[in-house]
LUMMIVO-606598 format. One record per residue: x, y, z of N, C-alpha, C, O in turn; residue number from 1; chain; residue in three letters. Coordinates in steps of 0.02 Angstrom, whole numbers, plus 50000, padded with zeros to 5 digits. Each point is the difference from the previous one (the first is absolute). Example, Ala and Ser with C-alpha at 12.3 -4.5 7.8 and 13.67 -1.06 7.14 Angstrom:
# LUMMIVO-606598
+-------+-------+-------+-------+-------+-------+-------+-------+-------+-------+-------+-------+-----+--------+---------+
|   n.x |   n.y |   n.z |  ca.x |  ca.y |  ca.z |   c.x |   c.y |   c.z |   o.x |   o.y |   o.z | num | cadena | residuo |
+-------+-------+-------+-------+-------+-------+-------+-------+-------+-------+-------+-------+-----+--------+---------+
| 50660 | 49716 | 50390 | 49955 | 50059 | 50000 | 50045 | 50060 | 50000 | 50052 | 49999 | 50033 |   1 |      A |     ala |
| 49930 | 50054 | 49931 | 50042 | 50059 | 50003 | 49961 | 50055 | 50037 | 50025 | 50055 | 50008 |   2 |      A |     ser |
+-------+-------+-------+-------+-------+-------+-------+-------+-------+-------+-------+-------+-----+--------+---------+
# end
This chain:
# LUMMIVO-606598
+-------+-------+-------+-------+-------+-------+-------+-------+-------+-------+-------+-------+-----+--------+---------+
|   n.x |   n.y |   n.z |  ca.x |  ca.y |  ca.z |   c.x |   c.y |   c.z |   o.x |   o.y |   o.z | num | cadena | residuo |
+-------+-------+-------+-------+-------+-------+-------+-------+-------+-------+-------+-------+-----+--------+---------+
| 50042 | 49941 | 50000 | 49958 | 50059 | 50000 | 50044 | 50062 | 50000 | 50052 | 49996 | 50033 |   1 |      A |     unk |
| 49932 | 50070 | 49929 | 50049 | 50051 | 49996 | 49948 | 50042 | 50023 | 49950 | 49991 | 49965 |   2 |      A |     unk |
| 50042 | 50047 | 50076 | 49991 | 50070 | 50043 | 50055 | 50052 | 50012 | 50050 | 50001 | 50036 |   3 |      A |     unk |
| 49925 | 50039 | 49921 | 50049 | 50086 | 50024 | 49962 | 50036 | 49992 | 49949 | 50005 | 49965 |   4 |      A |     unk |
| 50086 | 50036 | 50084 | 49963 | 50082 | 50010 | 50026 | 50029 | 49962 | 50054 | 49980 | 49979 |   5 |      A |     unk |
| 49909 | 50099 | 49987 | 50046 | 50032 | 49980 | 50040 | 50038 | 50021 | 50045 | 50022 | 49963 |   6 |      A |     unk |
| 49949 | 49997 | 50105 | 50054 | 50048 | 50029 | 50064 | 49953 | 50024 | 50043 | 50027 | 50037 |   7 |      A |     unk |
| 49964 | 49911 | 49946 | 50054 | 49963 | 50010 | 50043 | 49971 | 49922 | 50041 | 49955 | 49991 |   8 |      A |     unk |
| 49918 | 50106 | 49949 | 50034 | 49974 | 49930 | 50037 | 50079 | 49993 | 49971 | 50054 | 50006 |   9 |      A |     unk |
| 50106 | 49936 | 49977 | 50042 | 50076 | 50011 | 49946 | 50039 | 49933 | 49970 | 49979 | 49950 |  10 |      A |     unk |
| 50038 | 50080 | 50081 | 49971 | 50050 | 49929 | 50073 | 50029 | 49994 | 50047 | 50005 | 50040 |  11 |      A |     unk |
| 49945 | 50012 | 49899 | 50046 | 50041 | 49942 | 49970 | 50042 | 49960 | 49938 | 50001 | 50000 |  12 |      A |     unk |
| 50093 | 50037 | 49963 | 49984 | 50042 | 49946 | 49998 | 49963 | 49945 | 50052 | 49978 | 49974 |  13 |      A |     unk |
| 49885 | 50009 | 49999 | 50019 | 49962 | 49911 | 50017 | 50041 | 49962 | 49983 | 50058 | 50013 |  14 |      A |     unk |
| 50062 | 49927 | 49919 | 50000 | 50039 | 49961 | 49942 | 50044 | 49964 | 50020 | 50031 | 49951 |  15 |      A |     unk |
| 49936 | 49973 | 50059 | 49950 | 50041 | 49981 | 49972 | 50050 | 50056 | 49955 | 50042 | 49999 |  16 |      A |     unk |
| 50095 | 49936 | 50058 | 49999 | 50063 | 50058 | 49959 | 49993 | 50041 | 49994 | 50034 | 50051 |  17 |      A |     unk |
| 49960 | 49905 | 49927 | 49955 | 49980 | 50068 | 50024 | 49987 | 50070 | 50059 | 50002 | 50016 |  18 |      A |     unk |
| 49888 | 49984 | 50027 | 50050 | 49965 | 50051 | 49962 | 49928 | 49998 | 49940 | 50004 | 49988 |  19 |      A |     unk |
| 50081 | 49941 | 50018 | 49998 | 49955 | 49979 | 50016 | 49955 | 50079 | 50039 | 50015 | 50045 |  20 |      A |     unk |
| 49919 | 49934 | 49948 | 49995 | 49931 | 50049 | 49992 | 49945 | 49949 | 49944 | 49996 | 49973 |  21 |      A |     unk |
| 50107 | 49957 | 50008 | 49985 | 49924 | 49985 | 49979 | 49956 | 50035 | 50022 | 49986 | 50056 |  22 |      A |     unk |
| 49932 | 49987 | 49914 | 49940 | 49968 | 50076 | 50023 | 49936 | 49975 | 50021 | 49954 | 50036 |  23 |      A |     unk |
| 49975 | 50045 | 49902 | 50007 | 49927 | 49961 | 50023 | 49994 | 49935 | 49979 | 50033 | 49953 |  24 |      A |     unk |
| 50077 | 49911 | 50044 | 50029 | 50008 | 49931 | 50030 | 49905 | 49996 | 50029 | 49971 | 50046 |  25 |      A |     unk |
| 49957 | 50006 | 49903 | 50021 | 49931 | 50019 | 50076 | 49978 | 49994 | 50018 | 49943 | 50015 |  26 |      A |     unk |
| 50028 | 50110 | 49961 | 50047 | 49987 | 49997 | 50028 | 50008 | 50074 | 50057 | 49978 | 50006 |  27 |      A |     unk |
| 49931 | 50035 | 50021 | 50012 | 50037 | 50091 | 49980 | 49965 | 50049 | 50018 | 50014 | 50057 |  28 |      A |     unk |
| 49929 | 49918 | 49926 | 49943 | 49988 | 50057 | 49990 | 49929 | 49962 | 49987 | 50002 | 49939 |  29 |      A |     unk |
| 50019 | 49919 | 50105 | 49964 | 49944 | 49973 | 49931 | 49997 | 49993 | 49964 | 49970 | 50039 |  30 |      A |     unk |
| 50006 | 50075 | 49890 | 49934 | 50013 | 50003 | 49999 | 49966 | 49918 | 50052 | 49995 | 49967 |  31 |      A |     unk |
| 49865 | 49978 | 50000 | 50018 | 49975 | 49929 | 49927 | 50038 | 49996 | 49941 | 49984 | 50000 |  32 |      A |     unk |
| 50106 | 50088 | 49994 | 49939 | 50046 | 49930 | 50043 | 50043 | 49955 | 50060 | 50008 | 50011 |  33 |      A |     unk |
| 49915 | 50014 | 49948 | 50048 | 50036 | 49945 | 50006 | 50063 | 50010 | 50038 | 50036 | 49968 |  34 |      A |     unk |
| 49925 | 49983 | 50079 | 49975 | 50091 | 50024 | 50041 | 50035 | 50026 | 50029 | 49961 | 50039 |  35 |      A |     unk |
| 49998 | 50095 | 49967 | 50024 | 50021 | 50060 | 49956 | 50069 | 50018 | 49974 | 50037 | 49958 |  36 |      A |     unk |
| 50022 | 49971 | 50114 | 49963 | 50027 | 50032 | 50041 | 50073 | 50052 | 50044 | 49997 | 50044 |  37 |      A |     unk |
| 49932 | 50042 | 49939 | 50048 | 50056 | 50038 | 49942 | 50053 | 50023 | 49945 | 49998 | 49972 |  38 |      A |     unk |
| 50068 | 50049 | 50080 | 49971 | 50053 | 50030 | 50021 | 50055 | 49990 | 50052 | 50018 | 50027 |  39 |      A |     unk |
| 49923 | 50013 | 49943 | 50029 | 50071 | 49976 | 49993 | 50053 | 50025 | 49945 | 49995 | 50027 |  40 |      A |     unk |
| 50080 | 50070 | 49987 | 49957 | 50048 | 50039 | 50071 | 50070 | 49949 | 50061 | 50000 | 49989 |  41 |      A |     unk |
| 49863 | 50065 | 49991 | 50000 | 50047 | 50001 | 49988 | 50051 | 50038 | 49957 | 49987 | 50043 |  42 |      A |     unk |
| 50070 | 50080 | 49958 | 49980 | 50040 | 50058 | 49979 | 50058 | 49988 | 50043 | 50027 | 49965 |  43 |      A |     unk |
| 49913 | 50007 | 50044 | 49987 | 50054 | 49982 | 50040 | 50060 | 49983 | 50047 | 50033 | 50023 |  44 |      A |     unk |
| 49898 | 49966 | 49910 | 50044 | 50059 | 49963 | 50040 | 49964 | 49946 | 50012 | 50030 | 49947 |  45 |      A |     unk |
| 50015 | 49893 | 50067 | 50050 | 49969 | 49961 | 49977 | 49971 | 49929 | 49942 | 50014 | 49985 |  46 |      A |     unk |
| 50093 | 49949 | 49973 | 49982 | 49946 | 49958 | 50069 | 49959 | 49994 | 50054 | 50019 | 50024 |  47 |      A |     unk |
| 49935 | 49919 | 49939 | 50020 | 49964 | 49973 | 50036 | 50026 | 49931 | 49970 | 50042 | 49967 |  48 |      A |     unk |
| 50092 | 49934 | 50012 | 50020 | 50011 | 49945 | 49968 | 49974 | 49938 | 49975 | 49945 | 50013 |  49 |      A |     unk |
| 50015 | 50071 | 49929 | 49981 | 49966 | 49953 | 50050 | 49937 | 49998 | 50061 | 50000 | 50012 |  50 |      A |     unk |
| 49898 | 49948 | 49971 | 50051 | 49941 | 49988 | 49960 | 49949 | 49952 | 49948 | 50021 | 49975 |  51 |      A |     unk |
| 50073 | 49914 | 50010 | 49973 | 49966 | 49966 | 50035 | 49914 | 50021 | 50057 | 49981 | 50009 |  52 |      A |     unk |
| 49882 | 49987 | 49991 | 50017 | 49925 | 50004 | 49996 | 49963 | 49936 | 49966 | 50015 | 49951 |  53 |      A |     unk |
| 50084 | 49924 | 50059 | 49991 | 49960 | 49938 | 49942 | 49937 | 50009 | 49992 | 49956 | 49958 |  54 |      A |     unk |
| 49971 | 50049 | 50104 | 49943 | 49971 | 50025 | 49934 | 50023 | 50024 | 49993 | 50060 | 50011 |  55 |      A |     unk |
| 49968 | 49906 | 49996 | 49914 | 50032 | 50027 | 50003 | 50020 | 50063 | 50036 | 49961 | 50033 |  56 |      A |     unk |
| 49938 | 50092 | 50006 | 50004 | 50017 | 50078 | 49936 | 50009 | 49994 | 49968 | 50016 | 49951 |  57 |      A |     unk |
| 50005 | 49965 | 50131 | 49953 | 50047 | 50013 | 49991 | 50021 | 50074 | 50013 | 49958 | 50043 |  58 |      A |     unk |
| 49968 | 50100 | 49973 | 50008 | 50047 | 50049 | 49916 | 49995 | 50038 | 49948 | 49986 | 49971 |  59 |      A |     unk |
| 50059 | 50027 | 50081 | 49941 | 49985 | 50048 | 50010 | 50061 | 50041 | 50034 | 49987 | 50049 |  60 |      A |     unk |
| 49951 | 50065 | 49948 | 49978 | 50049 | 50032 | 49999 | 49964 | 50098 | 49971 | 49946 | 50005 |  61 |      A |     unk |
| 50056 | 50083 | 50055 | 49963 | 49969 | 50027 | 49982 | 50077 | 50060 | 49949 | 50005 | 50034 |  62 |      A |     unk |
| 50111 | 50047 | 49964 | 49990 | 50062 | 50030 | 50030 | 50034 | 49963 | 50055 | 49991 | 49973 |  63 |      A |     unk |
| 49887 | 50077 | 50023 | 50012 | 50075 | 49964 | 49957 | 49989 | 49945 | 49958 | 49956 | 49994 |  64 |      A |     unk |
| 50063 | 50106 | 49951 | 49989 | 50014 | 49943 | 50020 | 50022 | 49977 | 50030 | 50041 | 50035 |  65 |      A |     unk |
| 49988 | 49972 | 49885 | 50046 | 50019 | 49956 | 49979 | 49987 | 49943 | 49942 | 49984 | 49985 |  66 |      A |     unk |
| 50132 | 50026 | 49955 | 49963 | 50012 | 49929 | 50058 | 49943 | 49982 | 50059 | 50005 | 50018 |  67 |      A |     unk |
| 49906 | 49927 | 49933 | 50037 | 49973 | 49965 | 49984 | 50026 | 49930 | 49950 | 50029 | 49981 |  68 |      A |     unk |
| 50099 | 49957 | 49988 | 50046 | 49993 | 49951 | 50015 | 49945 | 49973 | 50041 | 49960 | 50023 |  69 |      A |     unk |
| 49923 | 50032 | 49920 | 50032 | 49920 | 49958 | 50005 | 50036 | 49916 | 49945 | 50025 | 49988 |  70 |      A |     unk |
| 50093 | 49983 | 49965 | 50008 | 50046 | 49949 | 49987 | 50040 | 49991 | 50035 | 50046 | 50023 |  71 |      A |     unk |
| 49911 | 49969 | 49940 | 49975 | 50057 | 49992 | 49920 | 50012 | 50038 | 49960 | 50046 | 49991 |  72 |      A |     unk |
| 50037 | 49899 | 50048 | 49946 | 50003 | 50037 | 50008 | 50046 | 50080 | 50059 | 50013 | 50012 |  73 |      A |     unk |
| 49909 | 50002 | 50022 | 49978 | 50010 | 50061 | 49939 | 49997 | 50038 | 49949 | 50013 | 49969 |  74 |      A |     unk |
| 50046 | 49972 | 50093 | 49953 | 49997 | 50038 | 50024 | 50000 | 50092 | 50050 | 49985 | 50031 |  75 |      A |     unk |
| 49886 | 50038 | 49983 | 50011 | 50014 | 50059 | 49982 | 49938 | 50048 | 49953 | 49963 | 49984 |  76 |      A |     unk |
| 50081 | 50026 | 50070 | 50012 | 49932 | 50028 | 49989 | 49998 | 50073 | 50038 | 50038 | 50030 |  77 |      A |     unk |
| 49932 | 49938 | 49997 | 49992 | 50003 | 50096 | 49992 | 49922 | 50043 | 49991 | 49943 | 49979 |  78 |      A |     unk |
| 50014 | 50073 | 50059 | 49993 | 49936 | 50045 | 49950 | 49948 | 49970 | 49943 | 50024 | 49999 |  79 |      A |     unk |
| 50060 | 49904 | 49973 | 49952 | 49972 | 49995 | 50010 | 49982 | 49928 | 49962 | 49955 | 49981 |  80 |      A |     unk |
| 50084 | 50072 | 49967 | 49988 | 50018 | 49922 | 50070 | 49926 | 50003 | 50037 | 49981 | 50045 |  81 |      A |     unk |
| 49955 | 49999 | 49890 | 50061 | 49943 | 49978 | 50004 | 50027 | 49910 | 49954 | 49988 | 49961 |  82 |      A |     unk |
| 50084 | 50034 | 50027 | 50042 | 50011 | 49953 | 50047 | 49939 | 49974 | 50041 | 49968 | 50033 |  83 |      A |     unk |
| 49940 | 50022 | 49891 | 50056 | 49943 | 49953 | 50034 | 50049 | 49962 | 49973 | 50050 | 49979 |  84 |      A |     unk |
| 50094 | 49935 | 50011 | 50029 | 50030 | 49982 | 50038 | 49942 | 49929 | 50034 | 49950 | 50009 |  85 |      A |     unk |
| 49942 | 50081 | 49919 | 50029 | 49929 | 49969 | 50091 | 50017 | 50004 | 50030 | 50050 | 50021 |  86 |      A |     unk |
| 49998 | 49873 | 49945 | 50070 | 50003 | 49977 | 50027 | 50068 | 49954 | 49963 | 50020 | 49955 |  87 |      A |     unk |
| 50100 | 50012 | 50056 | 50005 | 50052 | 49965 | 49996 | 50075 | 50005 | 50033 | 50050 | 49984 |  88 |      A |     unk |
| 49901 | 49932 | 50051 | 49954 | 50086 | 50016 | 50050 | 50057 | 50061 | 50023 | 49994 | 50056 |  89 |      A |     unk |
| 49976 | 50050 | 49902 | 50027 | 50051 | 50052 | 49975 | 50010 | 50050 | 49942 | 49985 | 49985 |  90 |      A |     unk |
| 50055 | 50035 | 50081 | 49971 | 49990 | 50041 | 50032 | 50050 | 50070 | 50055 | 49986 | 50023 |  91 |      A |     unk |
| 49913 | 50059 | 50000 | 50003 | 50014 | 50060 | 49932 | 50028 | 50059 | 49941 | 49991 | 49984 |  92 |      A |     unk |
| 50078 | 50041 | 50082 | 49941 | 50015 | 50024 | 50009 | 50053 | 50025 | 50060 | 49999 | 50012 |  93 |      A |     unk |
| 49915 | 50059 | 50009 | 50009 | 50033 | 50053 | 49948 | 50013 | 50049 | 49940 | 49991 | 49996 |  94 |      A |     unk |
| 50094 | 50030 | 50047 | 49962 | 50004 | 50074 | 49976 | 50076 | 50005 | 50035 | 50049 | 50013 |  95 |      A |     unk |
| 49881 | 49949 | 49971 | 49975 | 50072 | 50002 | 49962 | 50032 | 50075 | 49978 | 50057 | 50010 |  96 |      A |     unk |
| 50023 | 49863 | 50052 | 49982 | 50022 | 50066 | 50045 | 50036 | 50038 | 50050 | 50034 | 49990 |  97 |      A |     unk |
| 49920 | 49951 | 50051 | 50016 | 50052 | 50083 | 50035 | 49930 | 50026 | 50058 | 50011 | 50017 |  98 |      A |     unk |
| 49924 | 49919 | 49990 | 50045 | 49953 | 50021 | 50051 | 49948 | 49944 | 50008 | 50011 | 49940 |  99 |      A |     unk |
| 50024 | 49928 | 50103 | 50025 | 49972 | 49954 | 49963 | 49968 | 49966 | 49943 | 49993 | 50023 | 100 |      A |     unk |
| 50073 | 49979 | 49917 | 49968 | 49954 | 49942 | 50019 | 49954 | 50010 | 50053 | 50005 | 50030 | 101 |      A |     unk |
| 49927 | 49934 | 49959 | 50036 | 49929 | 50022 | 49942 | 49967 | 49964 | 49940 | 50014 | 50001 | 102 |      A |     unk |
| 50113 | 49914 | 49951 | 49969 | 49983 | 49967 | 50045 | 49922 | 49985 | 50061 | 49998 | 49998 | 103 |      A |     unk |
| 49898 | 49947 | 49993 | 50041 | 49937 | 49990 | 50027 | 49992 | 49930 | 49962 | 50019 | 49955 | 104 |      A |     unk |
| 50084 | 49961 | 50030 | 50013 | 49987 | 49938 | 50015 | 49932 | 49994 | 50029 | 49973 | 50047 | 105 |      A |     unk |
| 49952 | 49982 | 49885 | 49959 | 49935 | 49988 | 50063 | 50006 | 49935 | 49988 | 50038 | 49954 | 106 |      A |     unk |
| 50072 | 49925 | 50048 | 50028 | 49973 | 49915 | 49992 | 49954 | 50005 | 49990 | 49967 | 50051 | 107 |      A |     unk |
| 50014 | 50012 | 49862 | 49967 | 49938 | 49989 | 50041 | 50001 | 49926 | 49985 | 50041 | 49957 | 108 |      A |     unk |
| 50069 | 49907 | 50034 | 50042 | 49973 | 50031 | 50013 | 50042 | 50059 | 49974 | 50055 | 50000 | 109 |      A |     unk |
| 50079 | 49922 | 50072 | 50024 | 50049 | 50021 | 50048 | 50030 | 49993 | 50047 | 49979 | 49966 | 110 |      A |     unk |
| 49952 | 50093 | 50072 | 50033 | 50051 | 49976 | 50067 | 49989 | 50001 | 50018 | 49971 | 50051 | 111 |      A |     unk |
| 50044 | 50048 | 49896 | 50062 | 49986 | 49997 | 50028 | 50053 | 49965 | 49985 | 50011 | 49942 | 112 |      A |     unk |
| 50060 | 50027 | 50091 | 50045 | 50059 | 49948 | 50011 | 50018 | 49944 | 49999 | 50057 | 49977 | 113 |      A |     unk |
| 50016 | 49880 | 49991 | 50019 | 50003 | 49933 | 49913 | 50007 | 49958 | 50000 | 50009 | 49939 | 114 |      A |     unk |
| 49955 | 49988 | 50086 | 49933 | 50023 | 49966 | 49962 | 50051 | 50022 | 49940 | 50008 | 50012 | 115 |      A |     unk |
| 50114 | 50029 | 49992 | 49968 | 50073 | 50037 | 50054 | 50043 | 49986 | 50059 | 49990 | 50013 | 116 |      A |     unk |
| 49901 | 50085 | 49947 | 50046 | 50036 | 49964 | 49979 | 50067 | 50028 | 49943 | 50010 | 49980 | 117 |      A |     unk |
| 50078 | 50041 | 50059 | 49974 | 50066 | 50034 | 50034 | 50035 | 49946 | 50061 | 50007 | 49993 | 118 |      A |     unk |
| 49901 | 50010 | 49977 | 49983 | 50087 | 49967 | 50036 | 50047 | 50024 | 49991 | 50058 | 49981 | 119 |      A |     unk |
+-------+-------+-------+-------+-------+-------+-------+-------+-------+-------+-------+-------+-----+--------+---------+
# end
């Protein structure tokens, strides 16, 4: 059985300037899914860099609101909203509240460096 918290997974800065929690990634963890699973958090006032994956994400809103960004699209995003993001797509968010934004992020394959290109 695997149980973690997230305040016991280190955060970092991802390259797209988030702050970032890896909750789950199978290369890291005896787990057999293809996903990797991370916690993201924006802060007000902030965004995310434009970036782009060579895979499908999708984002789960779970606190705040803000404006995604997937090409030439936008929309506005709040607690409760799940966003797909296809392979390719440019992609960022920013944080248009008064608190932080925090939001799960879902790759599929999981996420790996070499398929991820920041703008």
């Amino acid at each position: 059985m695997l149980v973690r918290h997230a305040k016991h997974c280190e955060e970092f800065i991802a390259g797209d300037e988030t702050m970032l929690r890896e909750l789950l990634h199978p290369d890291k963890a005896d787990v057999r899914v293809r996903c990797s699973l991370a916690l993201a958090t924006v802060r007000p006032g902030q965004r995310s860099r434009p970036h782009r994956l060579g895979t499908s994400e999708v984002c789960f809103i779970i606190e705040g609101q803000g404006i995604m960004h997937i090409d030439h699209e936008r929309e506005d995003v709040q607690a409760g909203d799940l966003v797909y993001i296809p392979p390719q797509a440019v992609q960022y968010i920013e944080n248009r509240g008064d608190a932080a934004l925090r939001f799960l992020c879902i790759v599929d394959p999981a996420w790996r460096s070499a398929d991820e290109e920041v703008l």
